[in-house]
Short mmCIF file of the C-alpha atoms (twelve columns), coordinates in Angstrom:
data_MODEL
# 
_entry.id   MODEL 
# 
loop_
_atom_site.group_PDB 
_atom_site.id 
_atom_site.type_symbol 
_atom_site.label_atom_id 
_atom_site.label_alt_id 
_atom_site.label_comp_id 
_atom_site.label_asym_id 
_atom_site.label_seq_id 
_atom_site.Cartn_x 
_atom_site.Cartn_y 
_atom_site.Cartn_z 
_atom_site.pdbx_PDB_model_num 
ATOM 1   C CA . UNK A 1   -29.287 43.867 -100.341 1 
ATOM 2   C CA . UNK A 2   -30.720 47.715 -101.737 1 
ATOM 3   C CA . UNK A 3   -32.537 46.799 -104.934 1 
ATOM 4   C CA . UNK A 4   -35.718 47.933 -104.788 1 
ATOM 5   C CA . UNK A 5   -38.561 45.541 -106.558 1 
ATOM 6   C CA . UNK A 6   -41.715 47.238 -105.073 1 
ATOM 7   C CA . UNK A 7   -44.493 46.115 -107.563 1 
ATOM 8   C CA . UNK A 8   -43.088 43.350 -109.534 1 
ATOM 9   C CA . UNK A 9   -43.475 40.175 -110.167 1 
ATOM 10  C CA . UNK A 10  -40.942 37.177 -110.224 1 
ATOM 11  C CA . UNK A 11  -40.404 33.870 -111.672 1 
ATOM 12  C CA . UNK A 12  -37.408 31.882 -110.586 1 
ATOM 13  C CA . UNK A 13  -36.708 28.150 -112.236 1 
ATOM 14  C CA . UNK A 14  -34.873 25.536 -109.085 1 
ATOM 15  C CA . UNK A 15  -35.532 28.033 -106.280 1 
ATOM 16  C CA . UNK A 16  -36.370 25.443 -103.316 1 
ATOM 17  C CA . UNK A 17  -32.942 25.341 -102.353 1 
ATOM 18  C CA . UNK A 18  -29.300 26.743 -103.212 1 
ATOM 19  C CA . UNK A 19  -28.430 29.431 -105.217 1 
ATOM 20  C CA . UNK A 20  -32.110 29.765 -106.857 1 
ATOM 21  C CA . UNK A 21  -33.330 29.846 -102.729 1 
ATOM 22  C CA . UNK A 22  -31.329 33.015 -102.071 1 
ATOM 23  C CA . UNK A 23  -32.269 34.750 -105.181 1 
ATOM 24  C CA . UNK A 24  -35.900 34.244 -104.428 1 
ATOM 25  C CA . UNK A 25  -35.936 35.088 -101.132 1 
ATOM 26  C CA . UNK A 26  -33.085 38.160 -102.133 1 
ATOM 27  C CA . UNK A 27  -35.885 39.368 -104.446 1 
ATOM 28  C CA . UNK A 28  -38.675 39.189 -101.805 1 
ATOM 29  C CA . UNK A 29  -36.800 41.040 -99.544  1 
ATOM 30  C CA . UNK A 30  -37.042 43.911 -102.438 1 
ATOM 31  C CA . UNK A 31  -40.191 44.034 -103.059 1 
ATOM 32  C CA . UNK A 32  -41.188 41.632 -105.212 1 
ATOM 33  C CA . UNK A 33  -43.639 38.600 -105.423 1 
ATOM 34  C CA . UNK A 34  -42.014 35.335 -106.327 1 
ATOM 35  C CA . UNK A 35  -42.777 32.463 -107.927 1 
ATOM 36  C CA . UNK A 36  -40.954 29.179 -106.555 1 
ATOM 37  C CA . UNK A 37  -40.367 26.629 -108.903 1 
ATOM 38  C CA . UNK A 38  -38.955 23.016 -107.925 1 
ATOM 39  C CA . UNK A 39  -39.224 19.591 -109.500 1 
ATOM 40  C CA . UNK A 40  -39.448 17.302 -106.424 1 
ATOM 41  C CA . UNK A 41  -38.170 19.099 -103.596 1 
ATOM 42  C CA . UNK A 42  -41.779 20.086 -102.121 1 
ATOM 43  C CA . UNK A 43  -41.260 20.203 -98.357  1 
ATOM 44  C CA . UNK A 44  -37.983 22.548 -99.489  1 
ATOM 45  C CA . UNK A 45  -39.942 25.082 -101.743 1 
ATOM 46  C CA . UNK A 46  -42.697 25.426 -98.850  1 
ATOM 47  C CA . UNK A 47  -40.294 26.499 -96.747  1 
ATOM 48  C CA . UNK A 48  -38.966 29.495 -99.294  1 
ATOM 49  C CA . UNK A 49  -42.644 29.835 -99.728  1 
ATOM 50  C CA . UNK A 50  -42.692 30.714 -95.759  1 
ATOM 51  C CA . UNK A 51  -39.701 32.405 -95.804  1 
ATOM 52  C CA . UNK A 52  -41.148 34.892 -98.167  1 
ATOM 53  C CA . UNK A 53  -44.762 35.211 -97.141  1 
ATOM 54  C CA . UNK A 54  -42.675 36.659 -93.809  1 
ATOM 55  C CA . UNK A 55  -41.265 38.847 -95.700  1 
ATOM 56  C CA . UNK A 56  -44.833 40.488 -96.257  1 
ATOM 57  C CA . UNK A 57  -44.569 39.182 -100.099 1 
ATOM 58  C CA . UNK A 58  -46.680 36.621 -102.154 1 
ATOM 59  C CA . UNK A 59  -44.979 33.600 -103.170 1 
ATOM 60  C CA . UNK A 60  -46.497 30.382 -105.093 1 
ATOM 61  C CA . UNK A 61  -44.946 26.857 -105.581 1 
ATOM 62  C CA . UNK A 62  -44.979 25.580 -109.221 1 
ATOM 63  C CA . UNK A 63  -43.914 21.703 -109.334 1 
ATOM 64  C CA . UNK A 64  -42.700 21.348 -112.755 1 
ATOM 65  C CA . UNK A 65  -40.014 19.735 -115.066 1 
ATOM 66  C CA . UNK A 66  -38.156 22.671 -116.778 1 
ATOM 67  C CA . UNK A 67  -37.318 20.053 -119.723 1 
ATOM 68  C CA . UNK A 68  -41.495 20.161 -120.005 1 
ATOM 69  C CA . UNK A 69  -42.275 23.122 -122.340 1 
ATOM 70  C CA . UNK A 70  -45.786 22.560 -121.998 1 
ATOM 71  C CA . UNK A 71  -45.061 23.079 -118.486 1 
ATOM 72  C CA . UNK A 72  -43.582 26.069 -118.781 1 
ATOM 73  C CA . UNK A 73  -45.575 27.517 -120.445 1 
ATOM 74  C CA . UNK A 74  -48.228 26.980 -117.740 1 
ATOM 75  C CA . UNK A 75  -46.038 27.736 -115.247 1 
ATOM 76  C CA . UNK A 76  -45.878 31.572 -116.648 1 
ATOM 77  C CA . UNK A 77  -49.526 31.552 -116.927 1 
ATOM 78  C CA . UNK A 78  -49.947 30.074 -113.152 1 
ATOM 79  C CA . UNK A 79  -47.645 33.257 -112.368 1 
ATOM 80  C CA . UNK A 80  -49.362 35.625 -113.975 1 
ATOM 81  C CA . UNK A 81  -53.060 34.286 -112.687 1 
ATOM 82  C CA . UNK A 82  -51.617 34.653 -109.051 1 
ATOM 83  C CA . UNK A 83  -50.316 37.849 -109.534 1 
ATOM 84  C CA . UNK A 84  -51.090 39.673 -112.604 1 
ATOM 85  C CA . UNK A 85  -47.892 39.986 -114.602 1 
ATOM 86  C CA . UNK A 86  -44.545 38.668 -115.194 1 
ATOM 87  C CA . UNK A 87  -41.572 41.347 -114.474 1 
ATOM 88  C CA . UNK A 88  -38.499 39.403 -113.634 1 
ATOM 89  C CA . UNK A 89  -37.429 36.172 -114.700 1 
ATOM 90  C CA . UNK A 90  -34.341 33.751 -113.507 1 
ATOM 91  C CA . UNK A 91  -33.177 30.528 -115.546 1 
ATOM 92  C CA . UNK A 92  -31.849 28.437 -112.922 1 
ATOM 93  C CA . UNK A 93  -32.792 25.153 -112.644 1 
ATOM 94  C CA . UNK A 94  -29.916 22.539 -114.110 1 
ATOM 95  C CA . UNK A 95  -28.932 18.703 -113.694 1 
ATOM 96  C CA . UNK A 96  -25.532 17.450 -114.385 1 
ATOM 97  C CA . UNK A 97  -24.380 13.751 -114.436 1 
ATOM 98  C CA . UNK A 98  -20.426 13.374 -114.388 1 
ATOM 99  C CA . UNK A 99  -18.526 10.834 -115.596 1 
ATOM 100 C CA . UNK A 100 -15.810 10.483 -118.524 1 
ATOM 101 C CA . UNK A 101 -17.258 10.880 -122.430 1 
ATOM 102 C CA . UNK A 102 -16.280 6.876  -122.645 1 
ATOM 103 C CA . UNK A 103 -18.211 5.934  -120.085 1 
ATOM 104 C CA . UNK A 104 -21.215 8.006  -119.968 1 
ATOM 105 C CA . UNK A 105 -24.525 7.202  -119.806 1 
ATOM 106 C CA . UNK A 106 -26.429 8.726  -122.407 1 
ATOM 107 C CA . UNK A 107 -29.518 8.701  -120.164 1 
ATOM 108 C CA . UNK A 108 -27.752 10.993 -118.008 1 
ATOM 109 C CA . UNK A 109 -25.966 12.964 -120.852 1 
ATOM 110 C CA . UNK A 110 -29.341 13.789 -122.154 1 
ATOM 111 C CA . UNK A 111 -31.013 14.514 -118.883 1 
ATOM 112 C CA . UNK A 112 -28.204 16.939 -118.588 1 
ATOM 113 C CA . UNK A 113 -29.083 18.574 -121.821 1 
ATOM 114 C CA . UNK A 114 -32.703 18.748 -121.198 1 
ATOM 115 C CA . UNK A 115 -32.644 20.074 -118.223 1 
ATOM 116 C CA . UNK A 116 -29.398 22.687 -118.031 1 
ATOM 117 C CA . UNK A 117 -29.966 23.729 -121.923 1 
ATOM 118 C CA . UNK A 118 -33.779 23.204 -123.019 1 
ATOM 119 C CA . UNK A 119 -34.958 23.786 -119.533 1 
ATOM 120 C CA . UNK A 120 -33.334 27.458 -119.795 1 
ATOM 121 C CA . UNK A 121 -34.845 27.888 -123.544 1 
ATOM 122 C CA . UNK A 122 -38.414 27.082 -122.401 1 
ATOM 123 C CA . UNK A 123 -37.520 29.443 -119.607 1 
ATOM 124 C CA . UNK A 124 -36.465 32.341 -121.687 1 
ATOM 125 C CA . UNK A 125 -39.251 31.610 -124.354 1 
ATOM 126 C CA . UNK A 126 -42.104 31.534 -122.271 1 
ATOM 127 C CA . UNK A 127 -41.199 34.872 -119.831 1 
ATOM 128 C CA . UNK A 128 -40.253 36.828 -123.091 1 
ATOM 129 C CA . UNK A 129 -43.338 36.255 -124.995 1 
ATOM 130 C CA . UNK A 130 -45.505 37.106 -121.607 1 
ATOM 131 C CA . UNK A 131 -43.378 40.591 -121.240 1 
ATOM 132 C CA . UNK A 132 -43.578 40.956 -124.854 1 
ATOM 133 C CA . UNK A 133 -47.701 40.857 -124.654 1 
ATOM 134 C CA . UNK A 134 -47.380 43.313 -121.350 1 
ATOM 135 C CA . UNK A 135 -45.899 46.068 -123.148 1 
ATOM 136 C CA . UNK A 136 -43.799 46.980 -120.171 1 
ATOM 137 C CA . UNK A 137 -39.985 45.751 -121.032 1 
ATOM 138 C CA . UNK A 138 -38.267 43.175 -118.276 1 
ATOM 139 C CA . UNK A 139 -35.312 41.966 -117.098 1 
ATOM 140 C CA . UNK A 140 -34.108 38.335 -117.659 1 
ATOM 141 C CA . UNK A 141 -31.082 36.380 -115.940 1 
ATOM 142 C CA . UNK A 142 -29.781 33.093 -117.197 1 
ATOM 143 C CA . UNK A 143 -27.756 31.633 -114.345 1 
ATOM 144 C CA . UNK A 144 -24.834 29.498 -116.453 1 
ATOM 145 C CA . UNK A 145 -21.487 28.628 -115.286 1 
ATOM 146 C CA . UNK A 146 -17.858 29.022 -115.981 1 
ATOM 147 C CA . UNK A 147 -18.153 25.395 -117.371 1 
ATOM 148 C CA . UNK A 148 -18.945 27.320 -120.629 1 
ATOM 149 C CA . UNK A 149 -15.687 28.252 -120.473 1 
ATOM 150 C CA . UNK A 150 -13.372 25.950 -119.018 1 
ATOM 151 C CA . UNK A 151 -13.367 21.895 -120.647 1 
ATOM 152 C CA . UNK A 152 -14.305 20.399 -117.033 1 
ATOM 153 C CA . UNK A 153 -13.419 16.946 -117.551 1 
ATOM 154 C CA . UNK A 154 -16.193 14.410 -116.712 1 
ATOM 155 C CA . UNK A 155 -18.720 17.216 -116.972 1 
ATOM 156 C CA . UNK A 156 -18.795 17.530 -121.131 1 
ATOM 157 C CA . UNK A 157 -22.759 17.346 -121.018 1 
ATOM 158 C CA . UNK A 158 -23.049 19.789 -118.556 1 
ATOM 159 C CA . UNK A 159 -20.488 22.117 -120.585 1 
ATOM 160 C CA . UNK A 160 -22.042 21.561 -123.730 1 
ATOM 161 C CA . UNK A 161 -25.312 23.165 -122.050 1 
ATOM 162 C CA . UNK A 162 -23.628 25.711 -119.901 1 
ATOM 163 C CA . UNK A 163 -22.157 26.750 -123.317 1 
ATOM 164 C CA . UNK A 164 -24.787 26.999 -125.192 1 
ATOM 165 C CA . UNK A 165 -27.213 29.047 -122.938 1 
ATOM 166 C CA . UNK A 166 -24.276 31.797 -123.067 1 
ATOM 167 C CA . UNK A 167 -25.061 32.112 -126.947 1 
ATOM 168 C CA . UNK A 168 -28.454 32.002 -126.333 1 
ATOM 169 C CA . UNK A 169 -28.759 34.349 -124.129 1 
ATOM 170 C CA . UNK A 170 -26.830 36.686 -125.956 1 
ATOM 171 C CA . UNK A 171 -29.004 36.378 -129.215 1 
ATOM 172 C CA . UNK A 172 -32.195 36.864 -127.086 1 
ATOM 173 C CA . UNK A 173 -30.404 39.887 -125.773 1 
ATOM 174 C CA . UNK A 174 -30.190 41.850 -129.081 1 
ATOM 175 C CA . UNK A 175 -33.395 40.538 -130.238 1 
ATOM 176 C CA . UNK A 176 -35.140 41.379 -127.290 1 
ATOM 177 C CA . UNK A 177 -33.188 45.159 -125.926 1 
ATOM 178 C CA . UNK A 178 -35.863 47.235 -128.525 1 
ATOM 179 C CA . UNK A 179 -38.669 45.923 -126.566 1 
ATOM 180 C CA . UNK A 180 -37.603 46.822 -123.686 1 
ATOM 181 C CA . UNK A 181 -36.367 43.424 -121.988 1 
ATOM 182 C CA . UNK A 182 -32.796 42.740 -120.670 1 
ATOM 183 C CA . UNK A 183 -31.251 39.595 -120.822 1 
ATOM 184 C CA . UNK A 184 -28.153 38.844 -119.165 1 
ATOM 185 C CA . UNK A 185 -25.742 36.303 -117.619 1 
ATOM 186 C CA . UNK A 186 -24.569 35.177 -114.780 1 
ATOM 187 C CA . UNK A 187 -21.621 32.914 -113.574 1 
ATOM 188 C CA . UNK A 188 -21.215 31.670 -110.484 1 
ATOM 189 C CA . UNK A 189 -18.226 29.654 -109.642 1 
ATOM 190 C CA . UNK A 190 -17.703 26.433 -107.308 1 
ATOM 191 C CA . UNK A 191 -20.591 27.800 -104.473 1 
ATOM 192 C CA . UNK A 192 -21.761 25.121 -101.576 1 
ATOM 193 C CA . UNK A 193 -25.024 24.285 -101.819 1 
ATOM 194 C CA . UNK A 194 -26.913 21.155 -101.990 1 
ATOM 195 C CA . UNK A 195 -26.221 20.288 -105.027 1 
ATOM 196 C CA . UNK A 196 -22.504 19.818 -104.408 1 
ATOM 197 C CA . UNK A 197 -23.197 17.174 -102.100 1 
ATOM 198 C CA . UNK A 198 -24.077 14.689 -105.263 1 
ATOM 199 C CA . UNK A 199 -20.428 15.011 -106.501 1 
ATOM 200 C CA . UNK A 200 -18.401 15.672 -102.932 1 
ATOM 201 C CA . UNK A 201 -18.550 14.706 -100.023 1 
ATOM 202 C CA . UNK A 202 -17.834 17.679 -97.003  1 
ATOM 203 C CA . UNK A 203 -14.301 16.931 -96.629  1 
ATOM 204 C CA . UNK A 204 -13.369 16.536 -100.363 1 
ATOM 205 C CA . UNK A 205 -15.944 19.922 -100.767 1 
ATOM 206 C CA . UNK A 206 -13.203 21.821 -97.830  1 
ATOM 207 C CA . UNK A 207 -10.069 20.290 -99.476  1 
ATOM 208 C CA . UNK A 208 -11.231 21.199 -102.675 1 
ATOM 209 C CA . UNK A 209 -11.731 24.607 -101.759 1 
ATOM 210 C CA . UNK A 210 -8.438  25.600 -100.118 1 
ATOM 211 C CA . UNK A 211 -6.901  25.107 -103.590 1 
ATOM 212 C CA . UNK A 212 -9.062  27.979 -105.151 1 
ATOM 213 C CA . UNK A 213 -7.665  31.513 -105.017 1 
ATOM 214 C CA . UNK A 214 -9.712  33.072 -101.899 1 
ATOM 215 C CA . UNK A 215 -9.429  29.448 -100.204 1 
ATOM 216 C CA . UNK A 216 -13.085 28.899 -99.526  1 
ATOM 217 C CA . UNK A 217 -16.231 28.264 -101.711 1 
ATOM 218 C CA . UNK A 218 -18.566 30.740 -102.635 1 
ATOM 219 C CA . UNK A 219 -21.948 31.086 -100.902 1 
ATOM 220 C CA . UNK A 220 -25.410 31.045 -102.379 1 
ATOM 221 C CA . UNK A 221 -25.958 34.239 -100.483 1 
ATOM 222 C CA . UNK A 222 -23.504 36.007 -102.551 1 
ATOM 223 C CA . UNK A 223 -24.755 34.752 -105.587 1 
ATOM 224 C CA . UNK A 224 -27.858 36.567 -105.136 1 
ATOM 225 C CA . UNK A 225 -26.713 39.709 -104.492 1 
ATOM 226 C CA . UNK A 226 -24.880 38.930 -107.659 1 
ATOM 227 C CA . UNK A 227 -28.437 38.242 -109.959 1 
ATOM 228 C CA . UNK A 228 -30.633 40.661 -107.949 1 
ATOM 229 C CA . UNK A 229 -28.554 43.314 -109.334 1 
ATOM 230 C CA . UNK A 230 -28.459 42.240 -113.031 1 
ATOM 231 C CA . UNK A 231 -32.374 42.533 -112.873 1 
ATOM 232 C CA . UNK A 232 -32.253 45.851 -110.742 1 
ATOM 233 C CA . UNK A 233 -32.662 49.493 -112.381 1 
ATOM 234 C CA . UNK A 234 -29.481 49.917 -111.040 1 
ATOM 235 C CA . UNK A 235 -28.269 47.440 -113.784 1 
ATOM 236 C CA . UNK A 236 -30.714 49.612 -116.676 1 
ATOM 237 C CA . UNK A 237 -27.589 49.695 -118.817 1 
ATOM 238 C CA . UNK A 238 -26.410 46.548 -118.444 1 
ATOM 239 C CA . UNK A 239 -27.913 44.240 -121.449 1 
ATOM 240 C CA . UNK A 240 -26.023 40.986 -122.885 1 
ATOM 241 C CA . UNK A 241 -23.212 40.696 -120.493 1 
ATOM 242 C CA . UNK A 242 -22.002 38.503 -118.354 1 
ATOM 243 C CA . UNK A 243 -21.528 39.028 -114.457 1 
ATOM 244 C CA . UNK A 244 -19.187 37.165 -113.231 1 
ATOM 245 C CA . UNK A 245 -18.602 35.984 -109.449 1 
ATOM 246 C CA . UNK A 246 -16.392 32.560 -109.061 1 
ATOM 247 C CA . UNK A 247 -14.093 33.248 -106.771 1 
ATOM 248 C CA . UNK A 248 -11.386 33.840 -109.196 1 
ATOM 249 C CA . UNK A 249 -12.219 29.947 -110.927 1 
ATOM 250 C CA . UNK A 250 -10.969 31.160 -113.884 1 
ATOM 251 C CA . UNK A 251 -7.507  32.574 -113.126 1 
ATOM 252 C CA . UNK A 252 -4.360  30.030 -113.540 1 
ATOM 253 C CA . UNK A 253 -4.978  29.319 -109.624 1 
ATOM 254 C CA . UNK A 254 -3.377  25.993 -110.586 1 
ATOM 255 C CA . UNK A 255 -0.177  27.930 -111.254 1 
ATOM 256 C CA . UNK A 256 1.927   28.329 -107.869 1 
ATOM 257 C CA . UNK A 257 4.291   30.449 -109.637 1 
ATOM 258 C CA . UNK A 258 2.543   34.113 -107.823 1 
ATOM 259 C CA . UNK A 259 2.860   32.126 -104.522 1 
ATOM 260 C CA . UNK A 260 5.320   34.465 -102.449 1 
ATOM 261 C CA . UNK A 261 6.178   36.626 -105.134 1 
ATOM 262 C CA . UNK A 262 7.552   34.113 -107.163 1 
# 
């Protein structure tokens, strides 16, 4: 990764482990000073933390609920206190419970929501106002899904929010471009992390993927390089859009009609 982040400051939301991981460390390795942000995954964020500090950067862990505005809010402010402004931010913390609309448990559907759409507002909120009061522009990255897209069954919280945060991101975009602050979006399709593990196991994860067009799932890795350059100057003209990296999720790879030329 080239992107060059010498003198900023970083705020990533679910970064001790998967895709979030890589983009912190990704942005580290550029230059920048990085904020780590998990809900209960401690011993996971410490090791970013390391991972980082290596790296000859600054990192600090913020233990928070995203669903929390409050908390937030004083996440931004812990940022800032450690190191003095807030440059680049990443929405990427979510939750997702799946089961069929019939059957779900509206503890879980709202969990979902909290987390995966008001977790990303508070997100966006709080890092905008704090570049607003710098005077110095930004760049933002919400981290959705092509689940805003595509009607994944057993997953309708989790596109509801994924859906959403699109729309939102867009109007912050256009609100936001005369000040100076980018906000874009990212899509990532099915990538193995973690997080995969609470819906697959490893052998229905490596069935699952030889059905996708490049036979394989994406890695977290690649994700990153993905978001680091959304937030990079090389990405200066790039405002409201949507980057997309899924492996080619959204083609009609069902369809085995292009199968040997057919």
């Amino acid at each position: 990764m080239h992107y060059s982040f010498e003198g900023k400051n970083a705020l990533v939301t679910g970064s001790s482990k998967g895709i979030g991981r890589a983009v912190a460390i990704g942005l580290a390795r550029g230059g920048a000073n990085v904020t780590i942000n998990c809900s209960s995954s401690r011993s996971a964020a410490e090791e970013v933390q390391r991972e980082i500090e290596k790296l000859g950067r600054k990192a600090i862990i913020v233990a928070c609920d995203v669903s929390d505005q409050a908390a937030v809010d004083a996440m931004v402010a812990q940022t800032v206190e450690a190191f003095g402004s807030l440059d680049l931010f990443v929405s990427n913390a979510a939750y997702s419970d799946r089961q069929l609309m019939l059957e779900a448990d509206m503890k879980g559907f709202r969990r979902t929501i909290d987390v995966s759409m008001w977790g990303a507002l508070h997100g966006l909120i709080a890092s905008s106002k704090q570049m607003v009061k710098q005077g110095n522009g930004g760049a933002i990255t919400i981290v959705s899904s092509p689940h805003s897209k595509i009607a994944f069954p057993t997953a309708m919280a989790y596109n509801m929010a994924k859906a959403a945060i699109d729309h939102m991101a867009r109007t912050a975009a256009i609100e936001l471009v005369h000040l100076g602050i980018r906000v874009n979006v990212f899509h990532p399709g099915w990538i193995d992390t973690p997080g995969e593990r609470k819906f697959f196991t490893d052998e229905q994860l490596e069935a699952g993927a030889k059905s996708l067009p490049l036979k394989r799932l994406g890695t977290s890795e690649e994700m990153a390089h993905g978001i680091c350059f959304t937030l990079s100057k090389e990405a200066s003209y790039m405002v409201g859009s949507t980057l997309t990296m899924d492996g080619g999720v959204q083609l009609p790879w069902w369809s085995k009609r292009t199968e040997g030329g057919q």
